[in-house]
ZAMARGU-4260 file (C-alpha; in steps of 0.2 Angstrom, whole numbers, plus 5000, padded with zeros to 4 digits):
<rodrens>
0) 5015/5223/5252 | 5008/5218/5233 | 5000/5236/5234 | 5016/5245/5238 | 5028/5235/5226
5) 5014/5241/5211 | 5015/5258/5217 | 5035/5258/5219 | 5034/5251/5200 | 5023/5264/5194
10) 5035/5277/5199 | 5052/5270/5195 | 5044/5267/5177 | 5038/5285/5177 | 5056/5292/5182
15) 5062/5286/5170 | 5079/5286/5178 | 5085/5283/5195 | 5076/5289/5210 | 5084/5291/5227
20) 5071/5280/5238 | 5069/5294/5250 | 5060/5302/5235 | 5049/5287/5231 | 5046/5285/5250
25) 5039/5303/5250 | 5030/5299/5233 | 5022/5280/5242 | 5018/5289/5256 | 5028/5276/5266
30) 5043/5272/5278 | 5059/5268/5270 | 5061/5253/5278 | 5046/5245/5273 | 5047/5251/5254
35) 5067/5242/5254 | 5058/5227/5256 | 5046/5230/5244 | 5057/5234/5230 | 5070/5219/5234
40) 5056/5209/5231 | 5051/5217/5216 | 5068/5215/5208 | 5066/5197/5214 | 5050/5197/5206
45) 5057/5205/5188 | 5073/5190/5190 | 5061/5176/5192 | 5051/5178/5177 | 5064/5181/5167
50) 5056/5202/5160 | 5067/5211/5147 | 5066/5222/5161 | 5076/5223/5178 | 5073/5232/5194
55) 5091/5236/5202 | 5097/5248/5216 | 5112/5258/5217 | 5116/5262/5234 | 5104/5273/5238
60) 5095/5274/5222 | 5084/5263/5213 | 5077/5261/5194 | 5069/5251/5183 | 5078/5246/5166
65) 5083/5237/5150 | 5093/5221/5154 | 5109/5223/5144 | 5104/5210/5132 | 5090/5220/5123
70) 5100/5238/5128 | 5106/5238/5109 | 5087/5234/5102 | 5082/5248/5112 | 5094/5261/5109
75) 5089/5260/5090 | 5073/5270/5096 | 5080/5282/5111 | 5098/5280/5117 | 5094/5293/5129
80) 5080/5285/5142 | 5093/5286/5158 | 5096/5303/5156 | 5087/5319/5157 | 5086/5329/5143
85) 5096/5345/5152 | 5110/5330/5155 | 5109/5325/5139 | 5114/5343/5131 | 5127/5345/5144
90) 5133/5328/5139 | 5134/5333/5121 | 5144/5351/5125 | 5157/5338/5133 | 5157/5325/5118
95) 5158/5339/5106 | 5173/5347/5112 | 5180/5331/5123 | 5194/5331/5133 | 5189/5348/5139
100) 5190/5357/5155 | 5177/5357/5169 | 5177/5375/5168 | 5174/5378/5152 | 5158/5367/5151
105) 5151/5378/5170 | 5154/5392/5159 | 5143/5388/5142 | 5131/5377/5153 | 5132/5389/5168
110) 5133/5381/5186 | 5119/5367/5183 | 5131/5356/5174 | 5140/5353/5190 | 5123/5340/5193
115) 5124/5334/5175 | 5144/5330/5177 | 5142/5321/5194 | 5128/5309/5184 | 5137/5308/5169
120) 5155/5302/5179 | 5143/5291/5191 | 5135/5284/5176 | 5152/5279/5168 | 5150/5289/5152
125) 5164/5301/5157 | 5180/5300/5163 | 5186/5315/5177 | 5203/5320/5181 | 5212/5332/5190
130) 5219/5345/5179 | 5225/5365/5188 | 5213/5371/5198 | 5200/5362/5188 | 5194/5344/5181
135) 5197/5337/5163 | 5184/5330/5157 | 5186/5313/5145 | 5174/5302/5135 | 5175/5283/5140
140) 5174/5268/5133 | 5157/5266/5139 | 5151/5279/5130 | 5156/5276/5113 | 5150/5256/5115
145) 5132/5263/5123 | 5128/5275/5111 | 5138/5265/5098 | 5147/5281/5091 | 5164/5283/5080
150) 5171/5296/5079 | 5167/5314/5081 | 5156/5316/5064 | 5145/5303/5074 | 5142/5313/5091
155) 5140/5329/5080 | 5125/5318/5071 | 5118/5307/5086 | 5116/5323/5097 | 5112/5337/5084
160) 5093/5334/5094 | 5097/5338/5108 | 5107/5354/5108 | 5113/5367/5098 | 5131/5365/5100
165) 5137/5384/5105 | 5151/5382/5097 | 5155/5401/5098 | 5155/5399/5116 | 5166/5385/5119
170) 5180/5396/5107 | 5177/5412/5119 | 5178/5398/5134 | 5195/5393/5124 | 5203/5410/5122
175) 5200/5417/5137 | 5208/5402/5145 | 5223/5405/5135 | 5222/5423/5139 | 5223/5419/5157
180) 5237/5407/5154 | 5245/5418/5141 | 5244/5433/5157 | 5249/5421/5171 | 5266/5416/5161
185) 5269/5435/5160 | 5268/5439/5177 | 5279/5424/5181 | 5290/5433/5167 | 5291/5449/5175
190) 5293/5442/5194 | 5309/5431/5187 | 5316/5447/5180 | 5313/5456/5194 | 5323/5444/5206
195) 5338/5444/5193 | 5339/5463/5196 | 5337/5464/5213 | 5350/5448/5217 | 5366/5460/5209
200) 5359/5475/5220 | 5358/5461/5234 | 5376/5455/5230 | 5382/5477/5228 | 5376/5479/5245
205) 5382/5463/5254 | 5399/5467/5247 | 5399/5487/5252 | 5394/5480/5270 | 5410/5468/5270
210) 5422/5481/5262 | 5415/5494/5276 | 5417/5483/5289 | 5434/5476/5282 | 5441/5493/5284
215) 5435/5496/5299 | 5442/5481/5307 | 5460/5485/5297 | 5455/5504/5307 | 5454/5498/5322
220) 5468/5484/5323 | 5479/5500/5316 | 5474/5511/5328 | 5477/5497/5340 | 5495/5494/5334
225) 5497/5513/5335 | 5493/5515/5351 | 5503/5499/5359 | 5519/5507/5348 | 5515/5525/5359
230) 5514/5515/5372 | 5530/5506/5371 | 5540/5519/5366 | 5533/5528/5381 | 5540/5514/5393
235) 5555/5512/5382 | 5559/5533/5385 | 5555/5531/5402 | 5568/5519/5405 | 5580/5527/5399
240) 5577/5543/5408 | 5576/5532/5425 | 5594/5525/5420 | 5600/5544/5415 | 5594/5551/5431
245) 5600/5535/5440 | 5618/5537/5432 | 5619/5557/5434 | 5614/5552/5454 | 5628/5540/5453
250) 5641/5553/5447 | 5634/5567/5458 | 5638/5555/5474 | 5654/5550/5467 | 5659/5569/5465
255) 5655/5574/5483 | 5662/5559/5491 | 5677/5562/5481 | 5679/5581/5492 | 5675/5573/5506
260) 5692/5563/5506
</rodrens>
């Protein structure tokens, strides 16, 4: 065991940084269950004498550090030892341009800063909130206090090291965001014209329908009317024939009974 807590030392000094223990376990040549109780006793180890330096885990990670206590001593000489240099300079795109979109660092930092942003939020330096169909990215307060910065002139000095802030890039980033926006706003332009002009055309032929079919129900109720006039004057002629035949029958009989006598 005393063997296996020196070599799990060894490489969480030489990382540098965290390490998931699935990586030191391959490193140690050792089962995972055996190297958990190794490095528990190795941060006990660390607590009980009371070392500048601590041994901590993170879920599945582990690391070996500077206690917060001495963290401002050290950062005088490297600010930077948790992070890689390649997380570093995406770290610096960020704070240069901060709050800026998630999409806009992938496209100056290509699709690698996806890694470096997930540290970076995990890591507390960044803040990430849900903006469109992206993120926005933010600094927090951690930041400034770990890297003890100010104001802009002070991440623009303290990083300058560590990347050569493409500004050109970030402003092509800008406009063609803009441009997007600038072309999605015209298209939801034209789409709201579009639907005033068709609503009156709508309304044009919703009212011809009604008229149409106005008429042709006034048509129909005439033609109705009409033909229930045609046929009561019908009845109305035909009852008067019946009594005209009935009362020239009446005179006829009349007539000839009258010779009879």
């Amino acid at each position: 065991m005393k063997e296996l807590k020196k070599q799990a030392e060894a490489v969480l000094f030489a990382s540098g940084n965290k390490i998931e223990i699935g990586e030191i376990a391959r490193l140690c040549k050792i089962d995972i269950k055996s190297l958990n109780k190794a490095l528990s006793e190795l941060k006990k180890d660390y607590d009980e004498k009371g070392s500048s330096l601590r041994v901590s885990g993170e879920g599945t990670f582990w690391k070996l550090t500077v206690r917060e206590e001495y963290m401002g001593l050290v950062q005088q000489i490297n600010p930077h030892t948790e992070l890689s240099k390649t997380t570093i300079e995406t770290l610096a795109v960020i704070a240069w341009k901060a709050p800026i979109l998630q999409s806009d660092v992938i496209k100056t930092r290509t699709s690698k800063a996806y890694d470096h942003i997930k540290e970076l939020v995990d890591s507390g330096f960044l803040i990430k909130q849900r903006h469109g169909r992206s993120y926005m990215l933010k600094l927090s307060q951690k930041f400034f206090e770990y890297f003890d910065l100010k104001d802009k002139k002070d991440i623009k000095e303290r990083f300058k090291e560590f990347v050569d802030i493409d500004e050109e890039g970030l402003r092509k980033a800008e406009e063609e965001k803009l441009r997007k926006e600038d072309k999605e706003a015209e298209k939801a332009k034209e789409k709201s014209e579009k639907d005033t002009e068709k609503k009156p055309q709508e309304n044009t032929e919703e009212t011809k329908e009604q008229t149409e079919e106005l008429i042709k129900k006034n048509t129909e109720e005439a033609e109705k009317e009409d033909k229930e006039a045609d046929k009561t004057e019908k009845e109305q002629k035909s009852e008067v024939e019946e009594e005209t035949t009935e009362e020239t029958q009446s005179k006829e009989n009349k007539s000839v009974s009258e010779k009879s006598e």
